[in-house]
C-alpha positions in Angstrom: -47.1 1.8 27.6 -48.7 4.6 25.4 -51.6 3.8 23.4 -50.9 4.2 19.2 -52.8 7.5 19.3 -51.1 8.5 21.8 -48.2 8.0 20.7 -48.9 9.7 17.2 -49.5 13.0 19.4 -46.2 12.9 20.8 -44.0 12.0 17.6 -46.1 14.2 15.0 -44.4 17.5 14.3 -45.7 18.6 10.9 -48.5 21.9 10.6 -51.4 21.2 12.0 -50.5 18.4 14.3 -50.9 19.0 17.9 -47.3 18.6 18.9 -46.0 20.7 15.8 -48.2 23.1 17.0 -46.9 22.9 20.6 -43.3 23.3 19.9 -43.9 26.2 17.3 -44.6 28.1 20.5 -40.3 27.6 21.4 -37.5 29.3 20.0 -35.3 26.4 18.4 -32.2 26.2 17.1 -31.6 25.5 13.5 -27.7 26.4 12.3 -24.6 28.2 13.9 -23.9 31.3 12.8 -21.2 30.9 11.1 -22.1 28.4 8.7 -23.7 31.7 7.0 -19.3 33.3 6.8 -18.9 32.6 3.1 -19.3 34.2 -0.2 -22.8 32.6 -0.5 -24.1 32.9 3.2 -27.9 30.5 2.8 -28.6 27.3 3.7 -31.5 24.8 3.0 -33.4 24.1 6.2 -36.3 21.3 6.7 -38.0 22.2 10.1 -41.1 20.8 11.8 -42.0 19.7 8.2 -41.6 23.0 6.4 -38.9 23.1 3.9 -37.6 26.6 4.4 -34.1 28.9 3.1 -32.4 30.1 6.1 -29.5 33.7 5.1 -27.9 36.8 5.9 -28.0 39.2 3.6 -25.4 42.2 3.2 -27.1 44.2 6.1 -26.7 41.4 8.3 -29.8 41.1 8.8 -31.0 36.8 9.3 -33.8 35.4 7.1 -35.8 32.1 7.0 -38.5 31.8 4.6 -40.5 29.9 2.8 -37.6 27.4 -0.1 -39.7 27.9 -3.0 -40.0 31.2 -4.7 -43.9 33.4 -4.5 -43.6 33.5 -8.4 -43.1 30.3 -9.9 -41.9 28.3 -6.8 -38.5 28.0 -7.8 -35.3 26.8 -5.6 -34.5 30.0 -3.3 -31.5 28.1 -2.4 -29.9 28.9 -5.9 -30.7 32.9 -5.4 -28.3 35.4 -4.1 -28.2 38.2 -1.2 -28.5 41.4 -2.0 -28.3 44.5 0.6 -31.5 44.0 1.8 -33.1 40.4 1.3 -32.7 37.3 -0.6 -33.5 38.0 -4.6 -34.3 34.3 -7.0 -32.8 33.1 -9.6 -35.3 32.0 -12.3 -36.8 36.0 -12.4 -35.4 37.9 -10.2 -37.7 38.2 -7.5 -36.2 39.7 -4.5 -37.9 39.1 -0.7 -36.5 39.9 2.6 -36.8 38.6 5.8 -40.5 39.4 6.7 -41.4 37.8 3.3 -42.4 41.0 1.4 -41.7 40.9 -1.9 -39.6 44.4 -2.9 -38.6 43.7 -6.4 -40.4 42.1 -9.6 -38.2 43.3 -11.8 -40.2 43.0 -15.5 -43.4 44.4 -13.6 -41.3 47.0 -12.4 -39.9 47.6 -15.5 -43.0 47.8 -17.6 -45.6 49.2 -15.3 -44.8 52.4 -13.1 -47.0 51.1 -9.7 -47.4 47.7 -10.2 -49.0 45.7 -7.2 -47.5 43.3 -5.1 -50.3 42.2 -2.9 -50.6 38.3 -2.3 -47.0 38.3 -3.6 -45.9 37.7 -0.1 -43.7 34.5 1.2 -44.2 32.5 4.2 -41.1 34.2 6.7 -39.9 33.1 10.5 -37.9 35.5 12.4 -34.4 34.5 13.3 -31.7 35.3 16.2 -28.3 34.9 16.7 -27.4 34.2 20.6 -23.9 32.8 21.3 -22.7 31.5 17.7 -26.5 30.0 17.0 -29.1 30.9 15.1 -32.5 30.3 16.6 -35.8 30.6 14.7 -39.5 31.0 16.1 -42.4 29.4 13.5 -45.5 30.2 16.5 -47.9 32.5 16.4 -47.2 36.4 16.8 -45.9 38.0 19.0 -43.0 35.6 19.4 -41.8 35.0 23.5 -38.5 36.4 24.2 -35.3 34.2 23.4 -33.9 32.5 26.7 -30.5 33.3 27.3 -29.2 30.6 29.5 -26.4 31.7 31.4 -23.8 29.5 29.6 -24.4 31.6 26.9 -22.8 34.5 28.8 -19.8 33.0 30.2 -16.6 34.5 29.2 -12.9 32.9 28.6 -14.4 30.1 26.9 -13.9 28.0 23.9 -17.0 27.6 22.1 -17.8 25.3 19.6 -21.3 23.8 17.5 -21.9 20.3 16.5 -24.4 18.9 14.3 -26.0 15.7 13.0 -28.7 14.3 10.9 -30.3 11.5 13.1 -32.3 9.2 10.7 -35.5 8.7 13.8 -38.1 10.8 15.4 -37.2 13.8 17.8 -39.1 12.1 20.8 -36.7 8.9 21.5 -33.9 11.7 21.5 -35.2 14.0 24.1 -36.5 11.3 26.3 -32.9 10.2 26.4 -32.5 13.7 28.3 -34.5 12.2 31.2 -32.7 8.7 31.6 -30.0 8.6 33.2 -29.4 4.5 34.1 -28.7 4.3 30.5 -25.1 6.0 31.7 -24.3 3.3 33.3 -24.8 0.9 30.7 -24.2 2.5 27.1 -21.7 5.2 28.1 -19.3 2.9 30.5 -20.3 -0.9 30.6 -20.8 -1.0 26.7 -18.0 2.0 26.3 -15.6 -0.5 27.9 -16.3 -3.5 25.7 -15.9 -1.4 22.8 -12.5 -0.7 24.0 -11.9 -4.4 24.9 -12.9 -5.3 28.1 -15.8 -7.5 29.2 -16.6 -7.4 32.4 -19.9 -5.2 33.5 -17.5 -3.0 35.9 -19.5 0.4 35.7 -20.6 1.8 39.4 -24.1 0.8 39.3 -27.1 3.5 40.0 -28.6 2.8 43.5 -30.9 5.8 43.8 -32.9 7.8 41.4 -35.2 11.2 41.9 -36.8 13.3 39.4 -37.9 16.8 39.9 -40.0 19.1 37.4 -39.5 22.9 37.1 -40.1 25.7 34.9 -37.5 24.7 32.0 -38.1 21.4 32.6 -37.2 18.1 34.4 -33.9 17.6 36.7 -32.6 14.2 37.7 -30.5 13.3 40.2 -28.7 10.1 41.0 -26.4 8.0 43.3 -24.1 5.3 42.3 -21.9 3.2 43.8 -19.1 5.0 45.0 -21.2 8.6 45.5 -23.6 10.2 48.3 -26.3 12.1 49.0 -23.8 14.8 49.4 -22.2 14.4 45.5 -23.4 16.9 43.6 -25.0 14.2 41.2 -27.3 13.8 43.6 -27.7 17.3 45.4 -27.4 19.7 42.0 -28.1 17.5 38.8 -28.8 17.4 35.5 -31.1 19.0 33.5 -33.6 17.7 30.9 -34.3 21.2 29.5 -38.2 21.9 28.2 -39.2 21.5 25.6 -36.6 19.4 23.2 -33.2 19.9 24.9 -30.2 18.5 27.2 -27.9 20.7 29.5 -25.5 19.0 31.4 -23.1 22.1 33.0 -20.4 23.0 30.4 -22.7 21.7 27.0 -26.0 21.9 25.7 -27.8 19.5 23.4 -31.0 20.0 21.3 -33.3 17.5 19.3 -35.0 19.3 16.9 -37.7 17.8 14.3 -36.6 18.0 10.7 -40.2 15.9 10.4 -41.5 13.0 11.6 -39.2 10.6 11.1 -35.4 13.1 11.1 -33.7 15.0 13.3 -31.3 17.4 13.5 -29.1 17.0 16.7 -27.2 20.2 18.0 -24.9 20.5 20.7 -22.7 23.8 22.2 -20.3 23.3 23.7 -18.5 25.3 26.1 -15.0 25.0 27.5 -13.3 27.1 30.2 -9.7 28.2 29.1 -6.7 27.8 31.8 -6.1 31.1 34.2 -2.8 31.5 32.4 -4.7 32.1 28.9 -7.3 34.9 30.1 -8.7 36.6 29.2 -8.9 35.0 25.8 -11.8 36.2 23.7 -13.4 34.0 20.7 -14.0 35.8 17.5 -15.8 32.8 15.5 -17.7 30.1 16.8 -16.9 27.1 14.7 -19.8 24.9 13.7 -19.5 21.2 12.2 -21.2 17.7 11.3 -20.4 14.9 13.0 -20.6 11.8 10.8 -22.6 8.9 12.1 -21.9 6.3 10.0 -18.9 4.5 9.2 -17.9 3.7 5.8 -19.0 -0.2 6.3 -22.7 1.5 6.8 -22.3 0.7 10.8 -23.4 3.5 13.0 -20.3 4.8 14.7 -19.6 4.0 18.2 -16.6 5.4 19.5 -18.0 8.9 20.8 -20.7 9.5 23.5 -23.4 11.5 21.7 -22.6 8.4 18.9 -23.6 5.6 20.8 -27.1 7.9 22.3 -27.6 8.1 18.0 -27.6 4.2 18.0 -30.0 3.7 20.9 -32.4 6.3 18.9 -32.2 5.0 15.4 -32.5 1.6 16.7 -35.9 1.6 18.1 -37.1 2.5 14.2 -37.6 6.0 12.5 -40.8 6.1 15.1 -40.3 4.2 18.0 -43.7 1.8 18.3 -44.7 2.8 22.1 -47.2 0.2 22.6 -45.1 -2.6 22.5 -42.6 -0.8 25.7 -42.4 -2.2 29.2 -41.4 1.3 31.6 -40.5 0.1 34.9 -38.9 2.4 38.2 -36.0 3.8 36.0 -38.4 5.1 33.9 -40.3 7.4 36.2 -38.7 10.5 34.4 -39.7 9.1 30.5 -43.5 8.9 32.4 -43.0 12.4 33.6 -41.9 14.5 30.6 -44.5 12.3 28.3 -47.6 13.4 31.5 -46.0 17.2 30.9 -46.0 17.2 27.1 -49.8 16.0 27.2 -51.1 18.4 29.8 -49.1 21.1 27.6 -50.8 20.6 24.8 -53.9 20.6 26.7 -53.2 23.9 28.2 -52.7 25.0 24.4 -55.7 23.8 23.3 -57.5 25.9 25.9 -56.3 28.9 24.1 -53.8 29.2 27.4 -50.2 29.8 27.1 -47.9 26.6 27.6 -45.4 26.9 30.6 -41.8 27.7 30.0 -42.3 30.9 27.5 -40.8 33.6 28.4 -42.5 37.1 27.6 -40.4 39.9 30.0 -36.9 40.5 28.2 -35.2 41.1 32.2 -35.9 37.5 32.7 -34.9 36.1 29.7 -31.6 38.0 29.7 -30.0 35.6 31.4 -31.6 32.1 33.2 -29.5 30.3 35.6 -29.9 26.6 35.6 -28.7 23.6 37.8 -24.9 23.6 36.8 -22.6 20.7 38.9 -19.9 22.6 37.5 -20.5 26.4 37.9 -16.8 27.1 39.6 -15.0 26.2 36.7 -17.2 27.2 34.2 -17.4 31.2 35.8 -14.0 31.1 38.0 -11.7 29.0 35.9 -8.4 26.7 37.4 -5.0 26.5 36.5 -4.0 24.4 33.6 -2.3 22.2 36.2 -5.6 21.8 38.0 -7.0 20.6 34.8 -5.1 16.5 35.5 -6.9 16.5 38.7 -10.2 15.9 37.0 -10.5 13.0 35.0 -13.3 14.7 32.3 -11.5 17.8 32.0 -8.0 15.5 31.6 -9.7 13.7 29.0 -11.0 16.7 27.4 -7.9 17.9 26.8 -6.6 15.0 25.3 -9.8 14.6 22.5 -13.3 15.9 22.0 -15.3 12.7 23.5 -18.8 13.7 22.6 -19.3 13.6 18.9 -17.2 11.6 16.5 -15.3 13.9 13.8 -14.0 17.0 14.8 -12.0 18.3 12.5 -8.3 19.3 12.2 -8.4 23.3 12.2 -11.1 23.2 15.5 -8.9 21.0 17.0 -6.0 23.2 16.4 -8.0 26.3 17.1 -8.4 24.4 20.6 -5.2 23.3 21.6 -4.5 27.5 20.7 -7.3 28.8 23.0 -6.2 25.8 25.8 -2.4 26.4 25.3 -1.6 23.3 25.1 0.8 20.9 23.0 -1.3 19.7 19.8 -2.5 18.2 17.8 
């Protein structure tokens, strides 16, 4: 049980709040790249309380700056790109990605050196890494951008998912360190919504919890495993500060504000032998829906049913009113790390899990249960052996609403029989 101030510093994400400030210091991701394809490549963006214009311009070059225009405040979202930078509607203003204003056109016009001191926009960098754009709002210079080694893999088929969770980022990620809820939500309650009613699911008989650089693994045992299963001797990771990676996907829970967040997941999937080497020239990004039309949340995928435990405990889960018990040594442990973190940043020290040499960020390994597949691949064949990967063949299972064409552009990468 947390105390109400304490749990205002863990849920708080806006400017000058101690957690906002915390997770300013980490690269997060905000968009796929490819949202950015069409004839009008920007994007609105709400992040860690700052409402902000995310676009490419003609060079190619990534921008995220402040939504409102340094004139006259208006809606940069209405503007257009230009070769260099992102110029406004309302007078023509033009700023690129640092958030220097080039242009003013009348001043320009009417006065041969006119000054643009003070003219200057609030501006984030941004990076593209593996189909997704990340973007840093800390404090100069920013850490290098972890490439995790999923990010690398080749012969895959990639795709981005998003959603707009209608809660605070915190009950999300400290889903990322529970895993009884498994046992319940994903396959007891997964098989009632499929008709059954008895509680059938294997049930956990072992727990551990380990803390490392980029975070918190868990390991488990359930009926039916042992010590030697790689559940138990590899895991699953709980990545720092605000993610999920569990071998072939990641998952993300990044603050919109206090009380939204924007859930996004990459996904990675290992094409047969027969098909390499297949190379993907577009990573496709889309929204999963998570309501039905009846208002209900939807149920019938995984990363649906973890939305309806997170909305459910209110936009701001009330922590004082909790009862953690011995499954919940992992919630204690990230919620301990988080504090001591923000301590350390306090102290004018650097929090752990920033990475500042670009060797070691080039590509970090991480606890994967699957790392055969994922870096050696199988036979298409092989693929019916294993119930997940038979299953993922047959549907995406982790986010309601995939559409039509990624589903298509699947079943092409996976030579398979559609739809």
């Amino acid at each position: 049980m947390l105390t109400a101030a304490r749990n205002e510093m863990l849920t708080r994400v806006g400017p000058g709040t101690a957690m906002g400030a915390l997770l300013r210091r980490y690269w997060q991701p905000i968009a796929g790249a490819s949202e950015l394809d069409g004839k009008n490549p920007i994007k609105p963006v709400r992040l860690l309380g700052e409402d902000l214009v995310l676009y490419r311009d003609r060079g190619g070059r990534y921008g995220l700056i402040d939504r409102h225009c340094p004139h006259r405040r208006a809606d940069m979202t209405y503007g257009w790109i230009e070769d260099k930078g992102i110029r406004c509607s309302y007078h023509g203003w033009l700023v690129d990605e640092s958030g220097t204003c080039l242009e003013q056109p009348y001043e320009d016009t009417t006065n041969p050196k006119p000054s643009k001191a003070g003219c200057e926009t609030k501006a984030y960098p941004v990076k593209e890494c593996a189909g997704l754009l990340f973007a840093y709002l800390g404090p100069k210079p920013a850490p290098e951008l972890p490439v995790w080694e999923p990010f690398t893999w080749r012969n895959g088929f990639r795709e981005i998912v998003l959603a707009d969770v209608p809660c605070n980022w915190f009950q999300c990620q400290e889903n990322s360190c529970d895993p009884v809820h498994f046992e319940w939500m994903h396959d007891n309650w997964g098989a009632r919504l499929r008709g059954g009613e008895a509680n059938a699911a294997p049930k956990h008989l072992k727990l551990k919890f380990e803390e490392f650089e980029h975070g918190f693994v868990y390991k488990r045992v359930r009926e039916g495993q042992s010590e030697q299963d790689r559940y138990w001797t590899v895991g699953r990771v709980a990545l720092w500060p605000n993610g999920f990676y569990l071998g072939s996907h990641f998952e993300w829970r990044v603050p919109v504000d206090d009380e939204n967040t924007l859930s996004v997941a990459w996904f990675f999937m290992r094409v047969p032998k027969e098909r390499e080497p297949y190379v993907q020239e577009r990573v496709p990004v889309w929204k999963s829906p998570i309501r039905a039309d009846d208002g209900r949340w939807i149920t019938s995928h995984v990363i649906n049913q973890d939305i309806v435990a997170w909305v459910g405990q209110g936009r701001i889960a009330d922590r004082t009113k909790e009862n953690l018990r011995s499954s919940d040594v992992g919630i204690a442990m990230m919620r301990s790390r988080f504090f001591k973190e923000i301590e350390t940043m306090e102290a004018g020290k650097e929090p752990g899990g920033i990475i500042r040499s670009a060797n070691a960020a080039a590509c970090i390994a991480l606890p994967n249960m699957a790392r055969e597949f994922n870096t050696e691949g199988v036979a298409l064949a092989d693929y019916d052996k294993d119930p997940i990967l038979r299953q993922r063949l047959k549907q995406f299972r982790h986010h309601y609403g995939q559409p039509p064409e990624v589903r298509r552009a699947f079943v092409a990468a996976m030579g398979i029989a559609g739809p």
